[in-house]
C-alpha positions in Angstrom: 0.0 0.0 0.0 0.9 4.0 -0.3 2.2 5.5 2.6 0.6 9.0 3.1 3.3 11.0 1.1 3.1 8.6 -1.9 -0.5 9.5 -1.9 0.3 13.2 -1.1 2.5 13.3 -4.4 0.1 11.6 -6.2 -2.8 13.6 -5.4 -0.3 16.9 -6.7 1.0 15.0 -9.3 -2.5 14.8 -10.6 -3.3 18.4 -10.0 -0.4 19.1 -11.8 -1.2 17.4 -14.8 -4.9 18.7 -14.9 -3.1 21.9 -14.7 -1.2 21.4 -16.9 -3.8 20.4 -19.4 -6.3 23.1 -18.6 -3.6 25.1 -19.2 -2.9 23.5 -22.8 -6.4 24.0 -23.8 -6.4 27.7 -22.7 -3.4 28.1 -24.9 -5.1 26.1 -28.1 -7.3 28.7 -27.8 -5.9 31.7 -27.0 -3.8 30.8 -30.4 -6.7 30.1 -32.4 -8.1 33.8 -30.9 -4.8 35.1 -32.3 -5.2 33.3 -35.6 -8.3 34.4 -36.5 -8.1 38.2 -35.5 -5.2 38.4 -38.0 -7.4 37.3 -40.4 -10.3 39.6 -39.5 -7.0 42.7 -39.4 -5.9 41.1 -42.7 -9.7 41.0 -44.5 -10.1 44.7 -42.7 -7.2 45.9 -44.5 -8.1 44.7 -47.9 -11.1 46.4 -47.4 -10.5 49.6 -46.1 -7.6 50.5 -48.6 -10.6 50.9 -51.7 -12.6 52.6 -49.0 -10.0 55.1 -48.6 -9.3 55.7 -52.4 -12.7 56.7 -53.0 -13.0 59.1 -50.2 -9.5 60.3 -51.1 -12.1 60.8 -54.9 -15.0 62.3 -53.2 -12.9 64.8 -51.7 -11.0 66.0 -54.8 -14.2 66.2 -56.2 -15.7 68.1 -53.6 -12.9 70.5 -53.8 -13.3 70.8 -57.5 -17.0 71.3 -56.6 -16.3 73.8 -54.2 -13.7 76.0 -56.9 -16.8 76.0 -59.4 -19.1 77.3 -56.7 -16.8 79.6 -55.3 -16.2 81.0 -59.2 -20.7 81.4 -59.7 -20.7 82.7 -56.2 -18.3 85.6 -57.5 -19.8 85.9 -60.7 -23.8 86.4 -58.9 -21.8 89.4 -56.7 -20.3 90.6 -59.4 -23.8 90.7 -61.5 -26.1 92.2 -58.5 -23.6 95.0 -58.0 -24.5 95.6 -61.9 -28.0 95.4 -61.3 -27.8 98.0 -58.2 -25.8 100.3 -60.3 -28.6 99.9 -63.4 -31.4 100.1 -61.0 -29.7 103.5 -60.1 -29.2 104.8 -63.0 -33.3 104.1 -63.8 -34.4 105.4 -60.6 -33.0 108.6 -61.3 -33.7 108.6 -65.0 -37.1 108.0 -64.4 -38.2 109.4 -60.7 -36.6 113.0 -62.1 -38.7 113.7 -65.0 -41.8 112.0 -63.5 -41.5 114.3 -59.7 -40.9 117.4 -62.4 -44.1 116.4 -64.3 -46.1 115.8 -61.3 -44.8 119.2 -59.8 -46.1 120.6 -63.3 -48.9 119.4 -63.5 -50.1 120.1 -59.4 -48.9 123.7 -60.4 -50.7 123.9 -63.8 -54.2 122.7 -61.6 -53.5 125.3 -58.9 -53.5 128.2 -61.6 -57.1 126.6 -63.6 -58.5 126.8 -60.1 -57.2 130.4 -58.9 -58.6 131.3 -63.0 -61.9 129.4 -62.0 -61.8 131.3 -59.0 -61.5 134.7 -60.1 -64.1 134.5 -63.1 -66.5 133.6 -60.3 -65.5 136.5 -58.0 -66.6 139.2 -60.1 -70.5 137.9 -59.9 -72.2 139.8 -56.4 -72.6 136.7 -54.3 -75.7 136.4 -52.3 -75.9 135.3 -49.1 -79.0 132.9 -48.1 -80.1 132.1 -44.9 -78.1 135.2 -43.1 -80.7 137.5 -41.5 -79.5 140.9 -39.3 
């Protein structure tokens, strides 16, 4: 029979090797972990580099965009300063002539009534309805 340290070393012997195993197994997998998130950094890598390209496009384009905007944007400030200057130009083209023909004619229907007036003053006027 075992004497009480043979069992003793067996009993750690044993815990040893199921250490040893769990151990093993923790390992299989902790490399298969490592395995297959190169993959996944490999596949991401293919994949991001034509993701990249065309955003490295969309933003040339964009800028090319943004030149062509910038240009109308230029050419509409350009244009509405014309337009303020022509609408100018009209205002006092036309508002001049058209306050002197309004001024004419308010002066032209003052004198017809002062004439109107004075043909009518040389008539007595009566007075109706005024008794002393």
């Amino acid at each position: 029979m075992l004497t009480a340290g043979e069992v003793a070393g067996l009993i750690v012997a044993m815990f040893w090797a199921i250490l040893v195993c769990f151990l093993a197994m923790v390992l299989v997998k902790l490399a298969r972990l490592l395995t297959e998130t190169t993959k996944m950094v490999s596949e991401l890598g293919d994949r991001v580099v034509p993701l990249l390209e065309d955003v490295t496009v969309t933003v040339s384009e964009t800028n090319r965009q943004l030149v062509a905007v910038e240009a109308i944007a230029k050419d509409v400030k350009q244009v509405s300063g014309h337009v303020a200057k022509v609408s100018d130009v009209a205002q006092t083209l036309v508002t001049g002539p058209l306050i002197k023909l309004a001024a004419l004619s308010h002066g032209i229907q003052q004198a017809l009534s002062a004439r109107r007036g004075m043909r009518g003053s040389s008539a007595p006027r009566v007075l109706e309805g005024r008794r002393r």
